[in-house]
Each structure stands twice: as structure tokens, then as C-alpha cells.
N, C-alpha and C positions, 0 to 999 in steps of 0.2 A: 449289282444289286438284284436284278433278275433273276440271274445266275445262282444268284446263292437260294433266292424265293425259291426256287424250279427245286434246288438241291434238298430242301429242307423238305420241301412238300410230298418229294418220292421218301426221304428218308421217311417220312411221316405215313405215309400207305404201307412200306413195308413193315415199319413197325406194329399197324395197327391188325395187317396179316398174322406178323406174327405172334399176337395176342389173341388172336382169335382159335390159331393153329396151336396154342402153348392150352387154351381152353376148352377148345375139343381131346386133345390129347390128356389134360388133366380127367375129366369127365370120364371116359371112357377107362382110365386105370384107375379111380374112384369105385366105377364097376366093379371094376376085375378084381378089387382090392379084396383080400383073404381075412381082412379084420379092421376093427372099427378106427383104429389107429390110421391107417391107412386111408381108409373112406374119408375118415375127417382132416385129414393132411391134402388129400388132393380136391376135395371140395374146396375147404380153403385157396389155393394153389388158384384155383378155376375163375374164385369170387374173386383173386388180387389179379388175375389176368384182363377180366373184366375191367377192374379198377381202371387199370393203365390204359385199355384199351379206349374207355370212355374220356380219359385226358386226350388223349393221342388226339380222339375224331374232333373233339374243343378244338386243339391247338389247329388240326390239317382245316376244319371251316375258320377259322380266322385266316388263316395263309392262305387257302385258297381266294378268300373275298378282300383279298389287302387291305386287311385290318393291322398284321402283323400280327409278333408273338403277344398273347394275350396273357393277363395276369391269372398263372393256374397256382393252386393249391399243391403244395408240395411235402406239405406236413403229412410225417402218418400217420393212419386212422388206428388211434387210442386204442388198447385193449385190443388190439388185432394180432398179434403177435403166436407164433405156433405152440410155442411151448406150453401155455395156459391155457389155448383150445385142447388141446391134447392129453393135459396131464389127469384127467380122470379115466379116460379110454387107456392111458397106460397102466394108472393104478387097478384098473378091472383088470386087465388083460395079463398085466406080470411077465413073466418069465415063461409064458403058455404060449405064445405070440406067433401062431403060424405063417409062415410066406414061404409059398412055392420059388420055384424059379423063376417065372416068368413077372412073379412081382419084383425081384430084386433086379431083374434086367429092364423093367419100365421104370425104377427108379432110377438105376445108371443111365438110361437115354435123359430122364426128365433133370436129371443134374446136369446132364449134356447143352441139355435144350435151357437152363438156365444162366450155364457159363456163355454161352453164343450169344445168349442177350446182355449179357454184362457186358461185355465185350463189345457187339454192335454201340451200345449206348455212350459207351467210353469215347469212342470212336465219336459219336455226335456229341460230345461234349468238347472232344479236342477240335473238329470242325468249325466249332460255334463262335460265333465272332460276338455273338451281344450276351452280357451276363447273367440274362434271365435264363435263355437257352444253358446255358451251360450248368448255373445250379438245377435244371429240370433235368436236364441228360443224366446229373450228378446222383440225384435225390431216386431217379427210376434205376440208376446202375447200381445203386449201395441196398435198392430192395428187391435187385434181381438176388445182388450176394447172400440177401437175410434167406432168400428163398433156396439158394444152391446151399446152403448153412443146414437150413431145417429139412432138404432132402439126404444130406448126408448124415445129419440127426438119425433121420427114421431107418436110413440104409445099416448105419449101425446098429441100430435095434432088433431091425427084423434079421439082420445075420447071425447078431451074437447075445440074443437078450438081457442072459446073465454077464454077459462080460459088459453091457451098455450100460443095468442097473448098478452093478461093480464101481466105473466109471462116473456116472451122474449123480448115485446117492455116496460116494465117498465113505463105501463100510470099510471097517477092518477086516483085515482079514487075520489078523493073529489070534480072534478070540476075544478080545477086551471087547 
């Protein structure tokens, strides 16, 4: 039982690293970002790293203080979702949508740095011996996915705008 406490608690530091490290890195391409789409994508990104990060340090002072795994909220927050922050910054923006190089390679890495946390997370959910852990690992890996989802969103966007509006607004193209 120790054993597993010691195990949970390192998983629980690195995790809360790499919320911090997924927040500094959202921030700073938030910066860098060439349009408001963008800005408002990894702002967001930044605020759901936070989120997690603020569960993480919950659950690591319980575990630390053998209280054990505490009852955390796992529901997501309503009306948070990317596509409806977003979709006015896209109707401004259209088919005009600038991104250099260097933003389409900070979203390749940030899709990177999202699947590595799904991943991690899966991994502490298949570790997890008691069922609250396991729906929490469950619930943080299915919104790393929402997050690797809405940066490949934006990755299509910014590479092929008219080919993304094509795609999500479902026009015709024969004319009718």
C-alpha cells in the first residue's frame, strides 16, 4: 500500500509539471500566434492546463497527507468547449487566415505534447487499482483527446482555410 501511495504521488508531481510545462508552452504560442483564432485557441489550452493542474495539486495534498484519493470533480466545465470559443474569430477571419511556419510547427509540437499526455494518463488509469482513480485518469485522458482534436482543428485551418471551410461548412460544390 505504500508502494502504490509513493507511486501515485510521483505520478502526481510529474503530472502537475507537466501542466505547468503544457502552460508556459501554450502562453508563449498564444504570443507568437499570427491571428486571433490562434490567440484564442491557446489561451484556452493554457486556462484547461491550469484546470488540471489545480486538480492534480488537490489530489498530490491529499496523498501526500494520507487522506487518500479525495472526491474530485470530473465533470466538464459547461460552455468550455473550443469550437464556440472560436467560431466568431473564425467567421471574422475567413479564408484570410495567416500562419507562418513557425505557428504550424508550434501546433505540431502542442498536438505532440497532447498525445504524450493522453497517453501518460491511460497509463495511470490502467495502474489504478481503486475506481475513483481510474475514472479521474479516465475523464483527464478523454480531455487531453478533446484538446489534441481541437489542435488538429486549428492545424487544418491554418494550412488549408478554404479547404477547412469546404469541410466544416459542408457547401456544394457543383453550384446548387
Amino acid at each position: 500500500m505504500k508502494e502504490e501511495q509513493s507511486a501515485i504521488i510521483e505520478a502526481l508531481k510529474y503530472a502537475i509539471q507537466m501542466e505547468l510545462d503544457g502552460k508556459k508552452f501554450y502562453m508563449l504560442a498564444g504570443k507568437d500566434s499570427y491571428n486571433r483564432v490562434g490567440k484564442e485557441l491557446y489561451s484556452w489550452l493554457a486556462a484547461q492546463e491550469d484546470r488540471h493542474r489545480e486538480r492534480f495539486e488537490e489530489i498530490y495534498k491529499s496523498m501526500a497527507e494520507n487522506r487518500g484519493w479525495p472526491a474530485v470533480d470530473i465533470s466538464p466545465v459547461k460552455g468550455q468547449k473550443p469550437g464556440t470559443l472560436f467560431a466568431q474569430a473564425i467567421e471574422d477571419l475567413g479564408t484570410s487566415v495567416k500562419a507562418k511556419k513557425s505557428e504550424i510547427e508550434a501546433t505540431k509540437k502542442a498536438m505532440e505534447m497532447e498525445i504524450k499526455s493522453k497517453d501518460f494518463y491511460r497509463q495511470q488509469e490502467d495502474k489504478s487499482t481503486a475506481e475513483a482513480e481510474k475514472k479521474f485518469f479516465n475523464a483527464i485522458a478523454s480531455e487531453e483527446q478533446g484538446h489534441y482534436l481541437a489542435l488538429v482543428d486549428y492545424q487544418e485551418y491554418i494550412s488549408d482555410p478554404t479547404g477547412w471551410f469546404t469541410r466544416t461548412e459542408h457547401h456544394l460544390l457543383d453550384g446548387a
